[in-house]
BABABA-142545 format. One record per atom (N, C-alpha, C, O, CB): residue in one letter; x, y, z; chain; atom name; residue number from 1. Coordinates in steps of 0.05 Angstrom, whole numbers. Last residue first. Glycine has a CB too. Layout:
% BABABA-142545
+----+--------+--------+--------+----+----+-----+
| aa |     xx |     yy |     zz | ch | at |   i |
+----+--------+--------+--------+----+----+-----+
|  A |      X |      Y |      Z |  A | CA | NUM |
...
+----+--------+--------+--------+----+----+-----+
This chain:
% BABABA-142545
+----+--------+--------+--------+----+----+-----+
| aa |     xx |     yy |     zz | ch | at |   i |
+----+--------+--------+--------+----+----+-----+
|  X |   -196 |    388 |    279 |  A |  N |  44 |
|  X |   -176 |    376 |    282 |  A | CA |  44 |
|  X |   -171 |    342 |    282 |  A |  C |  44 |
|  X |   -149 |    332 |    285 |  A |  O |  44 |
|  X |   -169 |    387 |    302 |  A | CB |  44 |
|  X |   -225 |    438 |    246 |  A |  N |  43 |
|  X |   -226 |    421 |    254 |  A | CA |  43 |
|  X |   -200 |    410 |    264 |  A |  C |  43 |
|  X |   -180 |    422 |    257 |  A |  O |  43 |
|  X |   -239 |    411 |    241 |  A | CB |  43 |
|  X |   -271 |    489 |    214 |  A |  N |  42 |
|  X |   -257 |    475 |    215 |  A | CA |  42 |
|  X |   -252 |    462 |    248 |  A |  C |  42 |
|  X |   -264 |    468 |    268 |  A |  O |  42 |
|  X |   -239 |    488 |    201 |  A | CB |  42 |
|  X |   -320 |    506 |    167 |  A |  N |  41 |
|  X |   -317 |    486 |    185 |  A | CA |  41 |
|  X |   -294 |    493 |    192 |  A |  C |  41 |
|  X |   -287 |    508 |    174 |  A |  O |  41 |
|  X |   -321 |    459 |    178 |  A | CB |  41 |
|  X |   -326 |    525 |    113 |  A |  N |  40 |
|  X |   -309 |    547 |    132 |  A | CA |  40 |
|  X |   -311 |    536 |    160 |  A |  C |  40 |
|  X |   -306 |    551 |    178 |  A |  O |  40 |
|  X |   -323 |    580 |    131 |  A | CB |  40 |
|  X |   -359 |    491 |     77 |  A |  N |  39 |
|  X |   -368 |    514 |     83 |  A | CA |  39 |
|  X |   -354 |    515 |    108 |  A |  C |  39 |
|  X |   -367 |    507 |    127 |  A |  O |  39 |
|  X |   -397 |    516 |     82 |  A | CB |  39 |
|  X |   -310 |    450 |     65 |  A |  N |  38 |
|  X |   -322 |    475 |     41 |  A | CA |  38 |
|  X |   -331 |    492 |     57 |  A |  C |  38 |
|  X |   -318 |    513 |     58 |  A |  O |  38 |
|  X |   -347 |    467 |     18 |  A | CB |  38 |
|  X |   -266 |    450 |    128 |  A |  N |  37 |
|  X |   -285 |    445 |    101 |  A | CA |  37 |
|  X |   -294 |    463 |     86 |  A |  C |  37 |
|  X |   -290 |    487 |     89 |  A |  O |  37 |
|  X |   -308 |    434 |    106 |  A | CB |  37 |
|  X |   -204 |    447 |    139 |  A |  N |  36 |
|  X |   -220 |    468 |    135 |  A | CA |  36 |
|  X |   -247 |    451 |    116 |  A |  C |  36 |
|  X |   -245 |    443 |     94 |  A |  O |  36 |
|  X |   -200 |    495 |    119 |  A | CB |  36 |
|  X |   -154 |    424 |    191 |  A |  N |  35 |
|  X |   -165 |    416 |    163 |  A | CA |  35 |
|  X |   -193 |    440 |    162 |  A |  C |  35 |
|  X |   -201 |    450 |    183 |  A |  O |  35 |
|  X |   -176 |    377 |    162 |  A | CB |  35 |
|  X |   -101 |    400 |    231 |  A |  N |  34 |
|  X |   -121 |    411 |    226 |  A | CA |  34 |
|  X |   -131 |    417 |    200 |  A |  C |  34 |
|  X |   -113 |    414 |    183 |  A |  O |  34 |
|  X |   -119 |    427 |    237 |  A | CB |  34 |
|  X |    -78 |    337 |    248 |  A |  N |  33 |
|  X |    -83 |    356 |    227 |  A | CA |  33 |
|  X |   -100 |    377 |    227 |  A |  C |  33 |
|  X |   -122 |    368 |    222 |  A |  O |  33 |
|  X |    -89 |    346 |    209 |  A | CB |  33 |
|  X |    -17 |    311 |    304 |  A |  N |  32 |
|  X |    -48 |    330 |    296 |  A | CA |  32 |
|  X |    -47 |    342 |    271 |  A |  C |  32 |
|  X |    -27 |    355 |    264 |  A |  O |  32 |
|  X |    -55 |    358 |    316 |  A | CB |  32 |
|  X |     16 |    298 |    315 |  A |  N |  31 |
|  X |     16 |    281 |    289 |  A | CA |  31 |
|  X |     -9 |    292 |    288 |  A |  C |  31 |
|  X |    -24 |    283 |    271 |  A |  O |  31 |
|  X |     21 |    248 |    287 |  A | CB |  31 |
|  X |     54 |    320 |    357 |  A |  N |  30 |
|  X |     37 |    301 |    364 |  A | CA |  30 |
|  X |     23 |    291 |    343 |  A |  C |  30 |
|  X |     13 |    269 |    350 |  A |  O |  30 |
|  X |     21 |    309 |    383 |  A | CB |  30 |
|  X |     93 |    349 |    324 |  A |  N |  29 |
|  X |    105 |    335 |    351 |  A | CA |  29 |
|  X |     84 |    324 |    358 |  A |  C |  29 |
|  X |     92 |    308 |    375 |  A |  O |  29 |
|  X |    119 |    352 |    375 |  A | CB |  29 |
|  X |     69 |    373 |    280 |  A |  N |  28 |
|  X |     88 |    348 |    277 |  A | CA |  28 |
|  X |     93 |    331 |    297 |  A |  C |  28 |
|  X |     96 |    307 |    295 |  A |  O |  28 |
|  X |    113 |    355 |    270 |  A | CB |  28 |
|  X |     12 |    388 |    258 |  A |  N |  27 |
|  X |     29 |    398 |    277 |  A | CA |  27 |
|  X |     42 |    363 |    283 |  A |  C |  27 |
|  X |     32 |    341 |    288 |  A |  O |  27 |
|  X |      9 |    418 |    306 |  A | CB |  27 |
|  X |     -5 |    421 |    212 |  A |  N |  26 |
|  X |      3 |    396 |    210 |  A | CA |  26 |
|  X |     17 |    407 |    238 |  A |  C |  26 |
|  X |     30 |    428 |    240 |  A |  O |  26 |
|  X |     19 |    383 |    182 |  A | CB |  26 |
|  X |    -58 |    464 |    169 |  A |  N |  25 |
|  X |    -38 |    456 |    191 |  A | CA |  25 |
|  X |    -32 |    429 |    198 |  A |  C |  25 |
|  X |    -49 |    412 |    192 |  A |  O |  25 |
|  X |    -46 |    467 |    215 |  A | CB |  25 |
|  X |   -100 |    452 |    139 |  A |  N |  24 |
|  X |    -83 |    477 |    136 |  A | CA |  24 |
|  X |    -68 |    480 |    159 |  A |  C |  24 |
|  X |    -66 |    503 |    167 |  A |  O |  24 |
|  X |    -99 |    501 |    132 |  A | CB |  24 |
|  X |   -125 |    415 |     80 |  A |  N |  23 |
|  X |   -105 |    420 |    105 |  A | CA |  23 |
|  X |   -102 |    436 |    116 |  A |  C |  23 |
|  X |   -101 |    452 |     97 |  A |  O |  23 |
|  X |    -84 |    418 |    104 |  A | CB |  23 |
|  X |   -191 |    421 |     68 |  A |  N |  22 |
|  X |   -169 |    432 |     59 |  A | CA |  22 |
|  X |   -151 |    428 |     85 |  A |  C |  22 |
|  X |   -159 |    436 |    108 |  A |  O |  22 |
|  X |   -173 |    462 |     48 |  A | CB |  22 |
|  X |   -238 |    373 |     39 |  A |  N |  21 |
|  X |   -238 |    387 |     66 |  A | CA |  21 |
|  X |   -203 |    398 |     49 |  A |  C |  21 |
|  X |   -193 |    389 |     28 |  A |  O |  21 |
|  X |   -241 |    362 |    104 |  A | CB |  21 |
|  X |   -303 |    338 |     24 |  A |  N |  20 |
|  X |   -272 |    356 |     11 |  A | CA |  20 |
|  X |   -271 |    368 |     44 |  A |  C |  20 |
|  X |   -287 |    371 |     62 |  A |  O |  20 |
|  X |   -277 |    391 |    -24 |  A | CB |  20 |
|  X |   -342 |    286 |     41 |  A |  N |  19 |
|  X |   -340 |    305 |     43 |  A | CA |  19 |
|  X |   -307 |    325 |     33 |  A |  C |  19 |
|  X |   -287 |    313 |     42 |  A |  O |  19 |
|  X |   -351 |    303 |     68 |  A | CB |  19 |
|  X |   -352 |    233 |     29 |  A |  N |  18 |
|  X |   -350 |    242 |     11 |  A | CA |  18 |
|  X |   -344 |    275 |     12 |  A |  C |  18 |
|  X |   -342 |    288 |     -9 |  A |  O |  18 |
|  X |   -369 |    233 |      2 |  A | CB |  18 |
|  X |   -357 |    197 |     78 |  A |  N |  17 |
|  X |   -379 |    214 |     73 |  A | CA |  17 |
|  X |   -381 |    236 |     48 |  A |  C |  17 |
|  X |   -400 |    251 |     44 |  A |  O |  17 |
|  X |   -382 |    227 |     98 |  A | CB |  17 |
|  X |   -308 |    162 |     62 |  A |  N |  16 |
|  X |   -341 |    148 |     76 |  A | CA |  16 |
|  X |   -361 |    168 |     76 |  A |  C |  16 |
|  X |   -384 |    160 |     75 |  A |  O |  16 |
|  X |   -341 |    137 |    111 |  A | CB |  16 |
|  X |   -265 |    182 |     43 |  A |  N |  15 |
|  X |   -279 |    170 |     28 |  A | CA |  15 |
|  X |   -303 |    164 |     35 |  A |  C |  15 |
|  X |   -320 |    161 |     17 |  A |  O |  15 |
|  X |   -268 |    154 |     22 |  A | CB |  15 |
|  X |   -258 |    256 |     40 |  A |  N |  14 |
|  X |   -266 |    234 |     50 |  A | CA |  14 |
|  X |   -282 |    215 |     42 |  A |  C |  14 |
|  X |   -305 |    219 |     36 |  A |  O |  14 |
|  X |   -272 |    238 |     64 |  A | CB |  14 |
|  X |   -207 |    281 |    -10 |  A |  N |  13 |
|  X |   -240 |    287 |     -1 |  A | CA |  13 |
|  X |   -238 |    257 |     20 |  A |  C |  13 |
|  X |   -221 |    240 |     16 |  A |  O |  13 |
|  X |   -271 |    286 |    -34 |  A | CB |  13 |
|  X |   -171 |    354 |     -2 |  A |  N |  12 |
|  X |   -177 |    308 |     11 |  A | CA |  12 |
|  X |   -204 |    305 |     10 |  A |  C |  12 |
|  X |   -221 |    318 |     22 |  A |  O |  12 |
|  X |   -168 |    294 |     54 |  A | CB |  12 |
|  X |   -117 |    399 |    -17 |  A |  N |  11 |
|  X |   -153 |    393 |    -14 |  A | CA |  11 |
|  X |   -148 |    362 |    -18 |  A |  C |  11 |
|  X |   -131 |    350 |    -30 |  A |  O |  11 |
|  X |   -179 |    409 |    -43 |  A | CB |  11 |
|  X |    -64 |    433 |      6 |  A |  N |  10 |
|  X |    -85 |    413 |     -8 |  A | CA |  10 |
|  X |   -111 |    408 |      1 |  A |  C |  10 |
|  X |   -123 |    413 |     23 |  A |  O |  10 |
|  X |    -76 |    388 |     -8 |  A | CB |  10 |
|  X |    -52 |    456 |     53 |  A |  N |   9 |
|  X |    -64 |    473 |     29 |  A | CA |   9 |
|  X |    -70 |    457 |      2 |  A |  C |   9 |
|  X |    -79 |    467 |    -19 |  A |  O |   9 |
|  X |    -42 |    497 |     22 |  A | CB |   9 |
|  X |     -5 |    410 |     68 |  A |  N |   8 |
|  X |    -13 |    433 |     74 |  A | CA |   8 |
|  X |    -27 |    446 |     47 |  A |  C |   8 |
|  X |    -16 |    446 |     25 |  A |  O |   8 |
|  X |     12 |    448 |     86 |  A | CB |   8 |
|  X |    -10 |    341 |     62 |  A |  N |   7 |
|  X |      0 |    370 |     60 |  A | CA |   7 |
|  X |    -18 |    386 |     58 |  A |  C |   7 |
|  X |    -41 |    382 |     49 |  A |  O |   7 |
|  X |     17 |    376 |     40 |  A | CB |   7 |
|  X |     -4 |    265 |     89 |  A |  N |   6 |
|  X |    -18 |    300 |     81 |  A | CA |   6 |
|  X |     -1 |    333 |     80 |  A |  C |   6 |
|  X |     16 |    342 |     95 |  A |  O |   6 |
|  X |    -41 |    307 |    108 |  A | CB |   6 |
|  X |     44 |    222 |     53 |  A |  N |   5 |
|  X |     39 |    241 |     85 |  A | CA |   5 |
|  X |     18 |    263 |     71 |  A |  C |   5 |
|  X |     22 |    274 |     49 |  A |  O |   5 |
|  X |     76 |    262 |    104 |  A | CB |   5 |
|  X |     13 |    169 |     27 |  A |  N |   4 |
|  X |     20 |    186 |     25 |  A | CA |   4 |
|  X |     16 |    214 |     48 |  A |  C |   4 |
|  X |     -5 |    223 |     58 |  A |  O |   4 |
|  X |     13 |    185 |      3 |  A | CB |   4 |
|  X |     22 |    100 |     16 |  A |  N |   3 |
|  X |     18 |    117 |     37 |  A | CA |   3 |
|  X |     23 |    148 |     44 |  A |  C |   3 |
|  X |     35 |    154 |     64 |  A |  O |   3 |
|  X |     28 |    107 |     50 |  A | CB |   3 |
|  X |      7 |     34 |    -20 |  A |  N |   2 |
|  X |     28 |     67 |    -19 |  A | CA |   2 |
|  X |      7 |     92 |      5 |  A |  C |   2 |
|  X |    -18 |     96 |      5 |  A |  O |   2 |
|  X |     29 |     87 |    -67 |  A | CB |   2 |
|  X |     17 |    -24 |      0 |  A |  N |   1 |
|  X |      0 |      0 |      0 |  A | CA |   1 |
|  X |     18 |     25 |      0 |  A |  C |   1 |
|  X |     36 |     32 |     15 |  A |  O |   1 |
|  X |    -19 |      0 |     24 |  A | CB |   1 |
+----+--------+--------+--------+----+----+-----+
């Protein structure tokens, strides 16, 4: 299986609800993403 790390200011869609979301932080020392949805959600 190829395994690709997330980046920043890309867009992912999810596969189980199909939802897009945008990276927009990676915090390294505990492996947290934070992420933005279409409508201006965001999340961790």
């Amino acid at each position: 299986m190829n395994t690709r790390m997330p980046e920043v200011s890309i867009w992912y869609q999810e596969l189980a609800s199909g939802n897009l979301f945008e990276v927009v932080a990676i915090d390294q020392a505990s492996g947290g993403i934070e992420y933005q949805l279409l409508d201006g959600e965001v999340g961790e």
